[in-house]
C-alpha positions in Angstrom: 90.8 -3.4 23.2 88.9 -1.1 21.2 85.8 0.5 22.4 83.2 -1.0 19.8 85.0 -4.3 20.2 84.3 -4.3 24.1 80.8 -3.4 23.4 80.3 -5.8 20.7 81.6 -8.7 23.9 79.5 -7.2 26.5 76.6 -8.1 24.0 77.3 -11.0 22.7 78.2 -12.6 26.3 74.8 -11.1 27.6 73.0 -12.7 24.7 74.4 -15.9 25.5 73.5 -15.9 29.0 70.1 -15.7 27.7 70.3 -18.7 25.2 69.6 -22.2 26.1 72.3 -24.6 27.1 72.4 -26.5 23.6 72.2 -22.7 21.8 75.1 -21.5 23.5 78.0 -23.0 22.3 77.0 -21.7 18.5 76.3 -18.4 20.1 79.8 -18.2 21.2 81.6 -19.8 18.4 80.0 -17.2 16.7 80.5 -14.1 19.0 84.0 -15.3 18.9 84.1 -15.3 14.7 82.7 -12.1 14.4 84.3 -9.8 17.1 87.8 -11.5 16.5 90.4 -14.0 17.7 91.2 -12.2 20.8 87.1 -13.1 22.1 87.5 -16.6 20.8 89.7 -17.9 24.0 87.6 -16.0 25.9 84.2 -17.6 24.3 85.9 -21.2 24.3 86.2 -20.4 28.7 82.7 -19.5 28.5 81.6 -22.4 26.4 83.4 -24.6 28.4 82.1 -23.2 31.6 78.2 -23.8 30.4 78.8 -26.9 29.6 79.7 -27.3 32.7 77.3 -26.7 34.9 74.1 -28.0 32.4 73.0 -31.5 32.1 73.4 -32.9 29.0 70.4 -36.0 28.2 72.7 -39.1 28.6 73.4 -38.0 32.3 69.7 -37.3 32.5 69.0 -40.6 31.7 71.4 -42.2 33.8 70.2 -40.5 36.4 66.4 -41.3 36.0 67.7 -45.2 35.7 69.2 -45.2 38.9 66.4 -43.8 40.5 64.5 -46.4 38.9 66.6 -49.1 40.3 67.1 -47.6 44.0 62.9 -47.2 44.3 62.9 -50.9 42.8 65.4 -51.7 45.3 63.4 -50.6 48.5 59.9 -51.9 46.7 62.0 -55.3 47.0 62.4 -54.8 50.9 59.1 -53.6 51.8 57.8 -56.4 50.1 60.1 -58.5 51.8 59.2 -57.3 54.7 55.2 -56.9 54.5 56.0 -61.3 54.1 57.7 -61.4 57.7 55.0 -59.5 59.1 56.9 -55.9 59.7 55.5 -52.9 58.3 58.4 -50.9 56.0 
């Protein structure tokens, strides 16, 4: 790989570890557009690597709902409790 090539990736992949989650999967499609076909595997492995590890906001909501349902779960047994007498 040519010097100006490596330098244009070592850029570009620093950049994108700056970026937001939602920014960086542009950010890389580009990077890998511009510096050439070789980068684009390698972007794709990065995309796919981000995405990874970020939350996107269905599983945010999922999550929040089942919290909601587990603290309206054991709001159900203290109060079922507080009616027999014990404390929860």
């Amino acid at each position: 790989m040519r010097p100006a090539r490596l330098l244009a990736l070592t850029a570009a992949i620093g950049a994108c570890l700056l970026l937001q989650a939602c920014l960086v999967g542009t950010a890389v499609g580009v990077t890998g557009a511009v510096v050439g076909t070789g980068v684009k595997a390698t972007g794709a492995v990065l995309g796919a690597g981000v995405d990874a590890v970020t939350t996107s906001d269905e599983e945010t909501k999922l999550k929040r709902e089942r919290e909601q349902r587990a603290w309206e779960r054991e709001q159900r047994r203290c109060e079922e409790a507080q009616r027999r007498g014990r404390d929860c």
